[in-house]
C-alpha positions, 0 to 999 in steps of 0.5 A: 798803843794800849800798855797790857804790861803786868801789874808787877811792871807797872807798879812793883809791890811784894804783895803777889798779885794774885787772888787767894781766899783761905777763909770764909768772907769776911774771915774770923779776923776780920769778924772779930775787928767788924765787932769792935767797929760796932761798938765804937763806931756811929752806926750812920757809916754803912760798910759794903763788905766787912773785911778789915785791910792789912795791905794793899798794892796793884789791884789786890787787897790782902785783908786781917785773915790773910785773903788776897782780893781783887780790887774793883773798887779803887776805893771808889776811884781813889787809889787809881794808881795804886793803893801803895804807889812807889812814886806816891809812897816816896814823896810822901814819905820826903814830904812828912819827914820836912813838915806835915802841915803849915797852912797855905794861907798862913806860910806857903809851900811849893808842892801846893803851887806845883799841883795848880801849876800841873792842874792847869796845864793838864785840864781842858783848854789853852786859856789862862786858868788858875787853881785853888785846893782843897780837902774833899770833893764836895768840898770842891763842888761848893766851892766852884759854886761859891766862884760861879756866883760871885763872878756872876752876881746870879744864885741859881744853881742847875743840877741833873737827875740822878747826880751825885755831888757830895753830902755836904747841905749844898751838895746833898742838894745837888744830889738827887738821890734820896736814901741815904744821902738825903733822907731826913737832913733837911731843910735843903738849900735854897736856889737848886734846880734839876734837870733830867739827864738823858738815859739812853737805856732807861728812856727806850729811845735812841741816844740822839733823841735822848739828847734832843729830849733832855737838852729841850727840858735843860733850856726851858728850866733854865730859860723859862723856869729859872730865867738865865740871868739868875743862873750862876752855874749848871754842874754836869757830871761827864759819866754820872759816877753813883748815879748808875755810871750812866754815860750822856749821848754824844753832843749832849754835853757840848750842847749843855756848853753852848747854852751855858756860854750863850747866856753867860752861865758858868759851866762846871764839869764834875770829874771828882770820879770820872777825872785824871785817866780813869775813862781813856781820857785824862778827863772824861769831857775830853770825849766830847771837846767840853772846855769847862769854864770850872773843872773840879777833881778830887778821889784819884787826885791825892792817891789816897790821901785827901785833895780836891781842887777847882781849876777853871778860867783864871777871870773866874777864879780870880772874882773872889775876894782874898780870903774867901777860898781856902781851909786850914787843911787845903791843899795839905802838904802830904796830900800835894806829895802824893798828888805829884806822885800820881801825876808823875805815874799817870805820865811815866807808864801811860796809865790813860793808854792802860785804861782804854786797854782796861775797858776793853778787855772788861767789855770782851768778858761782860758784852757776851752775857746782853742776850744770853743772861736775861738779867743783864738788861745794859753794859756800859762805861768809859775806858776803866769805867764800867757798869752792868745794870741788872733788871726784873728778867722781861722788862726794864723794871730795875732788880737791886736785888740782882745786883746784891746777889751778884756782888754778894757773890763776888765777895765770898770768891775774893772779888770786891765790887760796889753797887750804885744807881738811883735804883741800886741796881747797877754794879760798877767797876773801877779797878786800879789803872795798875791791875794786869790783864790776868786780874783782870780775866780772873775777876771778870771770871768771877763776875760772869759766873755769878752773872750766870748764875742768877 
C-alpha cells in the first residue's frame, strides 16, 4: 500500500516542514549574496530562482532570509530522499572521519565494492551484471558508450529527439536540444544519429500509432540509414527528463529492445533522473519489462554528493581492457557513504510505494484543470515524476511564456518549481519521496491557483 506517512515520520528533521514566506522572493539576503555571485561567478551558470540556502530537509528549503520553500525540484532529482537524510548524513559523517579519498584505482576500499554490489542486484534482470563508478551522469553516459563500442568493435551511436544525456562533447551531441546546451560549442562529435521519440500529445494521434510511427523511422535509421552492424549503441531514456517529461507509448521501449537484441546492438537505458524510485518503480523501464543490457544511474544515486555508474551484463562490462574505465574521483569514497544511505532509506520506508502515493495525489490536484485552464493542453508523468505542459490557449502551439509566469508565480508564493522541454514550456515536479501529503496539497495549491490565473 502507498506509505502516506508524514515527512516527520519518514525522515525527522527540525526544520518545520511547513511553507513560510516572511520576505519578498528572493529576500534582501539573499539579493545582497546574488550580487557577490555576479561578481565572482562565470555569467555561463544560469540561475532558476536567486535565493540563496541556508538549510535543507524533507521537502522545505529554508533559504538566507529565513523563508521556508517547498521543494519540487530535488535538486533536479538529486536529493530524492532528502536533502539532509539521517542515514545519508551518518554514513557520511563515519565515512569522512576515516578517510575522504583514496582512489579506487590506486588503494581499494569496500564502500565502492558494496554500491556495485547493491547496484546489481537491484537493476533490471537475473543475469551476471558487473559495475563500474563514476562522478556525474554524463560521465556515465560516455563511459557506457565507451563499453558499447569496444565489445562491438562498431561506432555508431543512436539517440532520440528531445533527449537530453549531458553537456560533455559526446553527450552534448546526444542532446537534442539546442540553446543552451549546444549552441556554439561545436564541432560535434562524429558518428551520432537520432531518432524521433513518439509524442503522444504533440503527434496528434493515439499513443499506439505514435508508437508504430516512430519504431518504423527507429529501424530504417538503424537498418538502412546507418547499417546495424555499425551501430554499437541506442540510448533511450525511459521518460525523457529535460526533454518535457514526455513518457514513450507502452511497447515502444520493448520493441526498441527487440530491434536492439535482434542485430546485436547494445541497449542503454538512461535512468540518470527517472531511476532509484523516483517514478513508482525502482526504475522506470521497469514499466515495460526492458532488461537493459547497460543501465546508467547517477542525480538520486549519491544523495546529493556526486555518484554515477553504469551497470550492464558483466560479458560487456568485462570487454574493456584494465584501465581503460575509471577517474581519480569515481566512485568517491563519501559519495559510496551517502549511496549506501540512500539505499538503506529507499528500502526501510518504502519510498518506491511513496512515489506511486505521490503522483497520485499531484494527479488529483493538476488532472482537474485539462478542459477547465484553456492553458493546460497535457498532464503527465510517472509516480513522483510529473509534468504539465502549457500551450497558446486554442492549439497546440507551445507557450514558454506561460510556463515562465506560472512558475514565476509559484516562487513569490514560496513554491520552487523547474521548467524544461525542447520548447520550455513544460513545468515539471520532482519533489523529495519524504515530502508529506500536506506539502504536497499546499504546493499543488499554489500551483493551481496560478495555473488559474493565466
Amino acid at each position: 500500500m502507498p506509505d502516506s506517512r508524514s515527512a516527520s515520520t519518514l525522515a525527522p528533521t527540525e526544520i518545520v516542514q511547513r511553507r513560510e514566506v516572511r520576505t519578498a522572493i528572493p529576500g534582501p539576503v539573499s539579493q545582497d549574496h546574488h550580487a557577490r555571485r555576479q561578481r565572482a561567478v562565470s555569467s555561463g551558470f544560469g540561475i532558476v530562482l536567486p535565493v540563496f540556502v541556508e538549510r535543507m530537509g524533507g521537502g522545505i528549503i529554508v533559504d538566507v532570509d529565513g523563508n521556508h520553500l517547498i521543494d519540487l525540484a530535488s535538486g533536479i532529482a538529486v536529493t530524492s530522499v532528502g536533502a539532509s537524510a539521517p542515514d545519508v548524513v551518518r554514513r557520511v559523517q563515519e565515512q569522512v572521519a576515516r578517510f575522504t579519498h583514496t582512489c579506487f584505482m590506486v588503494t581499494e576500499y569496500d564502500g565502492f565494492v558494496q554500491v556495485c554490489e547493491k547496484l546489481n542486484e537491484l537493476t533490471p534482470g537475473d543475469h551476471d551484471k558487473r559495475t563500474a563508478l563514476f562522478s556525474t551522469g554524463a560521465e556515465a553516459i560516455e563511459n557506457a558508450i565507451k563499453i558499447a563500442r569496444v565489445a562491438t568493435g562498431r561506432t555508431a551511436v543512436v539517440t532520440f529527439g528531445h533527449a537530453y544525456h549531458g553537456r560533455t562533447l559526446l553527450t552534448m551531441t546526444m542532446t537534442a536540444k539546442n540553446a543552451p546546451y549546444k549552441d556554439g560549442f561545436g564541432p560535434f562529435a562524429p558518428e551520432v544519429y537520432r531518432a524521433p521519440l513518439p509524442y503522444p500529445y504533440r503527434w496528434g494521434a493515439d499513443p499506439q500509432a505514435c508508437a508504430e510511427q516512430a519504431y518504423a523511422e527507429l529501424e530504417d535509421l538503424v537498418l538502412k540509414q546507418i547499417g546495424a552492424r555499425h551501430t554499437a549503441a541506442i540510448v533511450i531514456e525511459p521518460i525523457q527528463g529535460e526533454g518535457g517529461f514526455i513518457v514513450p507509448p507502452p511497447g515502444f521501449l520493448r520493441s526498441v529492445q527487440d530491434l536492439a537484441n535482434a542485430h546485436g546492438i547494445v541497449l542503454v537505458v538512461d535512468e540518470i533522473q527517472t531511476g532509484l524510485a523516483r517514478t513508482g518503480r525502482m526504475f522506470a523501464c521497469e514499466y515495460d519489462e526492458v532488461v537493459p543490457d547497460l543501465i546508467t544511474t547517477a542525480k538520486a544515486l549519491g544523495g546529493g554528493l556526486p555518484l554515477a555508474a553504469v551497470t550492464g551484463r558483466a560479458e560487456l562490462m568485462d570487454a574493456v581492457h584494465a584501465g581503460g574505465l575509471g577517474g581519480t574521483y569515481a566512485g568517491n569514497p563519501l559519495a559510496c557513504a551517502a549511496a549506501l544511505g540512500v539505499f538503506e532509506t529507499i528500502e526501510r520506508d518504502n519510498l518506491v510505494a511513496r512515489a506511486v502515493a505521490i503522483g497520485e495525489r499531484i494527479r488529483g490536484h493538476l488532472d482537474p484543470l485539462l478542459g477547465q485552464v484553456a492553458a493546460v493542453g497535457e498532464v503527465r508523468g510517472r509516480g513522483a515524476m510529473q509534468a504539465i505542459e502549457f500551450v497558446v490557449p486554442g492549439s497546440k502551439e507551445p507557450d514558454a511564456q506561460a510556463a515562465a509566469t506560472v512558475s514565476a508565480a509559484c516562487h513569490r508564493e514560496g513554491v520552487l518549481t523547474l521548467t524544461c522541454g525542447t520548447y520550455g514550456n513544460v513545468i515539471r515536479m520532482l519533489p523529495p519521496l519524504v515530502t508529506g501529503d500536506e506539502l504536497i496539497d499546499d504546493a499543488m495549491g499554489v500551483l493551481v491557483t496560478a495555473c488559474r490565473g493565466l
